[in-house]
C-alpha positions, 0 to 999 in steps of 0.5 A: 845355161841355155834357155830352156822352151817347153809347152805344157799344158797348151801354153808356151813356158820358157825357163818354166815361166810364161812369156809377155809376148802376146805375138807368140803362138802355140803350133800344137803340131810340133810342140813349139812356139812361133812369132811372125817374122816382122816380131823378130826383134822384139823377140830377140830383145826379150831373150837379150834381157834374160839371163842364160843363153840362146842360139839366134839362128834367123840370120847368117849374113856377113857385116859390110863395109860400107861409107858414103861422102855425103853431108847431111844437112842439120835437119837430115842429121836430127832425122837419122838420129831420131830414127837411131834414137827409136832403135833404127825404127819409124817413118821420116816424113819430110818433103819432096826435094829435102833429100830423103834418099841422102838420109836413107843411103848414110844409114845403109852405110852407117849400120853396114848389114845387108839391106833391101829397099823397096819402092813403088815405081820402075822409075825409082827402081832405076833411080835408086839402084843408080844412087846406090852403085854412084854410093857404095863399092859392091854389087846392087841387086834388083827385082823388077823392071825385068830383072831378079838379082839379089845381093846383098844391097837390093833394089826391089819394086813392092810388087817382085817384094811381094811375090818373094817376100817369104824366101826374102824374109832372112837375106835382109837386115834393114829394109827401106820403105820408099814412099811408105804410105803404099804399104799401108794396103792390105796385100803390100803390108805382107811383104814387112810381115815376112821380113825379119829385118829388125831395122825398119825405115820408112820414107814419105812426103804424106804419111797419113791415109784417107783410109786410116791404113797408115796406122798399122804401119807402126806395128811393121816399120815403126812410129813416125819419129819425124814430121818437118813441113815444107814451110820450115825448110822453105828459103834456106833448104827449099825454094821459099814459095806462093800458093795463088788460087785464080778462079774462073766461071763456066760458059753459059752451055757448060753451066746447063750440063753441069746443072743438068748432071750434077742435079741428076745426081743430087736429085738421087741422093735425095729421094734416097735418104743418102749423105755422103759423109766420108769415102765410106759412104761412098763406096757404099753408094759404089756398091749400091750402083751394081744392082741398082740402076738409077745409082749407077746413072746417078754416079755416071752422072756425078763423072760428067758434072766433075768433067765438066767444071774440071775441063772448063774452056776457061781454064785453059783460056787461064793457062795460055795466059800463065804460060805467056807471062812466065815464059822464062820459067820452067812450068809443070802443069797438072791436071786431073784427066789424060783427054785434057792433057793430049788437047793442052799438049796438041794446043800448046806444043807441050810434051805431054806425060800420062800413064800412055806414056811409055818408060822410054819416052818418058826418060826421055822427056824429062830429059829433055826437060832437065837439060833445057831443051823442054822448059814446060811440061804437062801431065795427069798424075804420073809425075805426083810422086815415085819420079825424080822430076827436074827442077821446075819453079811454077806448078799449075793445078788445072784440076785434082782430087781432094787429097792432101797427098797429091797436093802436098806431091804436086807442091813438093814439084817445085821446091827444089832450090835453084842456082839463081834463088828463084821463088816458086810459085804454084797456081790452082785454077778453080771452076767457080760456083761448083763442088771443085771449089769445096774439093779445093778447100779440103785438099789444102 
């Protein structure tokens, strides 16, 4: 007996009785009932469970064989089964370097039906749809980084997943959301609405948002069914390691423009009746600023004071000093502005990394970097995440945001074991006496 749809009356009946599924609408234009597509497979289990029969025609993709020669690890297996215990749904978040792609490629091969992955980068576009043609004997598509091809294996940027989300929508039967916390913004959660893909899997190192837009994640891809912190995998899995804070103080001039700056803006906040309590807070004060003039001198003001505590002379005394007692390790320095980068790279001759950077030049850097040529490194926030960065075991933090995500990215830098066994060791050099030592705290 087949499944018999009517609409009577304005409300959607199936076999004359109305449904509990809160996500199905009425289009009164054909009489029908809808769901969007990310409702797939909660729609299609509820038909499962009814007796009778109903043509399922979302899909017309071909099974493929598919295998991989990896060995998970113990923790990497309790990750996969966890995710095909919550019926091959939810978000894995463990560290950089504990190997989420491995995980991500068995369960392609494990449930062999066409799927798309999607990442952030031109870099892990390039990374990914190597791992996949090292991995699985048939053709991997990509769209992006200048290049629209879809099989039925696909590489995808979230931008070229966003334009092409909709003609997508019934080619994939698993999607991989590589650092999935970016689709948490409002425009990027498209792309899961319009996939039917009842596999859903998202990877990250930092799942939670400051805004709160993780949380709508669990609706498109699925709970968070793994949680490992670097310190479980630290020393067997991952390079045990040592966070260090070193402080230091600004001169006698930068301390007058940091007062200086820093008052203007506090002094604004005051005669304002202001707090600034959370980012929301901010924003307003951002927004204020667009027809308020003495907000905007105030903010332009509170830019200054940061750069200044953030780019103090003394940090850089500090570096010299690092760079000279581990001259035998291979050292990652991040800092939190591009001009710094180019004076530490000019002084130091350190092949410098920023956004300026082209993608050539880049590769080639790390390269260089990975192969020995180069054993030190700076750059500003393009090597926090969406890079395979070669193994380095000492991070310096000369400046940052207060985000537990670019600190977590930065730690996650140098947790790659090495041959030798080496102990990672991580710096956080902090300008004393101003806000970066409470923008330290929160971050860690």
């Amino acid at each position: 007996m087949a499944t018999r749809l009517s609409y009577e009356d304005g409300t959607i009946r199936i076999d004359g009785e109305r449904p509990d599924l809160p996500f199905v609408e009425v289009d009164s234009r054909s009489e029908t009932a809808r769901a969007p597509a990310f409702r797939y497979r909660a729609l299609r289990r509820w038909l499962a469970d009814r007796p009778g029969n109903h043509e399922d025609a979302v899909f017309r993709t071909e099974p493929l064989n598919l295998a991989t020669d990896y060995e998970l690890r113990s923790y990497q297996r309790e990750a996969l089964e966890a995710w095909r215990d919550a019926g091959d749904r939810g978000v894995l978040e463990l560290p950089t370097g504990s190997g989420k792609t491995v995980i991500a490629v068995v369960a392609i091969a494990a449930l062999g039906v066409p799927t798309l992955v999607v990442v952030p980068t031109i870099d892990l576009l390039d990374q990914w749809r190597e791992e996949l043609d090292r991995e699985f004997d048939v053709p991997i598509g990509q769209l992006g980084g200048g290049t629209q091809r879809v099989e039925s294996i696909t590489v995808s940027t979230y931008d070229s997943a966003y334009l092409r989300a909709d003609e997508l929508g019934d080619r994939f039967e698993f999607v991989v959301f590589d650092e999935v916390h970016h689709l948490g913004g409002e425009g990027y959660r498209e792309i899961a609405r319009l996939l039917a893909a009842p596999a859903r899997m998202g990877l990250t190192a930092t799942f939670e948002r400051p805004d709160g837009a993780h949380e709508a994640l669990t609706d498109l891809v699925g709970p968070k069914v793994v949680e490992i912190d670097p310190d479980e995998l630290a020393g067997e899995h991952l390079a045990a390691y040592d966070i260090k804070r070193l402080t230091v103080s600004l001169t006698p001039e930068e301390r007058e423009r940091y007062e200086r700056h820093q008052g203007t803006f506090t002094d604004y906040l005051q005669q304002s009746n202001l707090q600034l309590h959370s980012g929301e807070d901010y924003r307003k004060l951002v927004m204020r600023s667009g027809t308020d003039p003495a907000a905007r001198e105030a903010l332009l003001a509170k830019q200054r004071a940061r750069e200044v505590m953030m780019n103090a002379d003394r940090k850089v005394e500090v570096l010299a000093e690092l760079l000279d007692r581990h001259a035998e390790d291979r050292i990652i320095v991040f800092t939190a502005f591009t001009d710094l980068v180019y004076r530490l790279s000019e002084r130091f001759l350190l092949p410098a990394i920023t956004h300026e950077t082209g993608a050539d030049e880049r590769r080639e850097i790390l390269r260089a970097f990975r192969n020995g040529t180069y054993s030190r490194i700076v750059t500003a926030n393009v090597l926090d995440e969406g890079v395979d960065v070669p193994d380095a075991n000492v991070a310096i933090v000369l400046s940052g945001s207060a985000s537990e995500r670019e600190f977590t990215q930065r730690l996650g830098r140098i947790l790659r074991p090495t041959a030798d066994g080496l102990r990672a060791l991580l710096y956080e050099v902090v300008t004393e006496e101003t806000a970066e030592e409470q923008v330290a705290q929160r971050r860690r």
